[in-house]
Steps between C-alpha positions, in 0.01 A plus 500: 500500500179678421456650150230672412301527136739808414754294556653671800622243768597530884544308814138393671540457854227426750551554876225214686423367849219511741311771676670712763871446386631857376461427152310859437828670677694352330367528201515904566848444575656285179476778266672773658741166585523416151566827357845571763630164365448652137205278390225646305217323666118547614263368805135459399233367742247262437170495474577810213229840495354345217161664583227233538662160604733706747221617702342179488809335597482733859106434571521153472821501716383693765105337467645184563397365166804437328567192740124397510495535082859390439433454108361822464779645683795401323335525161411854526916534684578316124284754323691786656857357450419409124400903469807575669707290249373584195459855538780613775770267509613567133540858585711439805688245298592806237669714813590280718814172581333345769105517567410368917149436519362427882336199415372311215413154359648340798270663752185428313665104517553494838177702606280339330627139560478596878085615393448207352557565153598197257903590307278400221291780523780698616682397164208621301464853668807594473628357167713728272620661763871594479689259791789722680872473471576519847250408796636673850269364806493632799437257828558537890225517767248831385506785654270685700192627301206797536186370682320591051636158388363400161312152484840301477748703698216418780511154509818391653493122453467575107832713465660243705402251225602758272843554587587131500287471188770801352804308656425122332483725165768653515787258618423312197586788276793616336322790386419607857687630826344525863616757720492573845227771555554510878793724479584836517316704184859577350625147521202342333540758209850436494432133382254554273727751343771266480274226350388740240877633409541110420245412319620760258865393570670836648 
C-alpha cells in the first residue's frame, strides 16, 4: 500500500498491456465502476501534464524518436513519473482508497526492453519509484487502430513482442492478474473491478 510523506496511504493500482487493447476505455470506465461498488477510487493517465517532459514525451512519439533514442525516451517517461509522484500522488493519496494509474513502471520495462534498453539502465531511471499493489494487464489480439499511429502503435511486429513480453511478466507474479481485453467493454471492467474489490478484501 502506498503512503505518502503525510502519511496518508491507499491502494496503487496500475492497469498495463500493449497498444490497441482498450486500456484508455477502460480506464474511463473503472471510476464511475468503482464508485457504484462504493469504492473511493481515481484513474490517472500516464505520461502526466507535467508541462515540459509531457510534450516531449508526444514529439518524440509521434517523430519516431523515442524508438530510434530509446534511452532518451524512457528517461525523460522516468522524469515525468518521478514529478507525478512526488508532487501528485500524495495529494490523491489524502482523498482517495484506491489510486488506478494507466500505466507505469511496468510499461517503461517492457518498452524499453523491446527498444533495446538494458533492465540495468531501466533500474537506474526509474529507481525510487513507488512499485504498485495490484498490476491488472490487459492481453487479446489489438484492436483496430486510426491510420495517426504513434511510432510504436505503428510497428506491428513490436507490439506483438510486446504483448508476449507483458504475458511472461506477468504469469510469474502474484502481484499481477491478466485479463481478457477481447471482450465486451462491460465484461472486461467487470474483472478488473472484481480484482480490485479483492485486493482490498470486500
Amino acid at each position: 500500500m502506498y503512503q505518502s510523506p503525510q502519511g496518508n496511504s491507499c491502494h496503487l493500482v496500475v492497469l498495463e498491456g500493449a497498444d490497441r487493447l482498450g486500456k484508455s476505455t477502460q480506464a474511463a470506465l473503472l471510476e464511475a465502476a468503482l464508485e457504484h461498488a462504493q469504492v473511493k477510487a481515481v484513474v490517472d493517465k500516464s505520461p502526466y501534464r507535467d508541462g515540459a517532459t509531457y510534450e516531449r514525451i508526444y514529439e518524440m512519439l509521434r517523430s519516431g524518436e523515442a524508438t530510434r533514442f530509446p534511452v532518451v525516451f524512457q528517461s525523460i517517461y522516468g522524469a515525468n513519473r518521478r514529478v507525478f509522484q512526488q508532487t501528485y500522488l500524495p495529494t490523491l493519496a489524502s482523498h482517495f482508497d484506491v489510486v488506478v494509474l494507466d500505466r507505469w513502471t511496468l510499461s517503461g520495462r517492457v518498452y524499453g526492453a523491446e527498444a533495446g534498453v538494458a533492465d540495468e539502465v531501466t533500474d537506474c531511471i526509474q529507481r525510487g519509484l513507488v512499485e504498485p499493489d495490484l498490476t491488472l494487464l490487459l492481453d487479446g489480439t489489438p484492436f483496430a487502430a486510426p491510420a495517426e499511429d504513434d511510432a510504436y502503435e505503428a510497428d506491428q511486429d513490436f507490439q506483438r513482442r510486446l504483448r508476449d513480453r507483458y504475458r511472461a511478466w506477468a504469469q510469474t507474479r502474484p502481484d499481477a492478474r491478466i485479463i481478457d481485453a477481447n471482450r465486451s467493454e462491460h465484461t472486461v471492467c467487470q474483472d478488473l473491478v472484481r480484482a480490485i474489490l479483492r485486493l482490498m478484501n470486500r
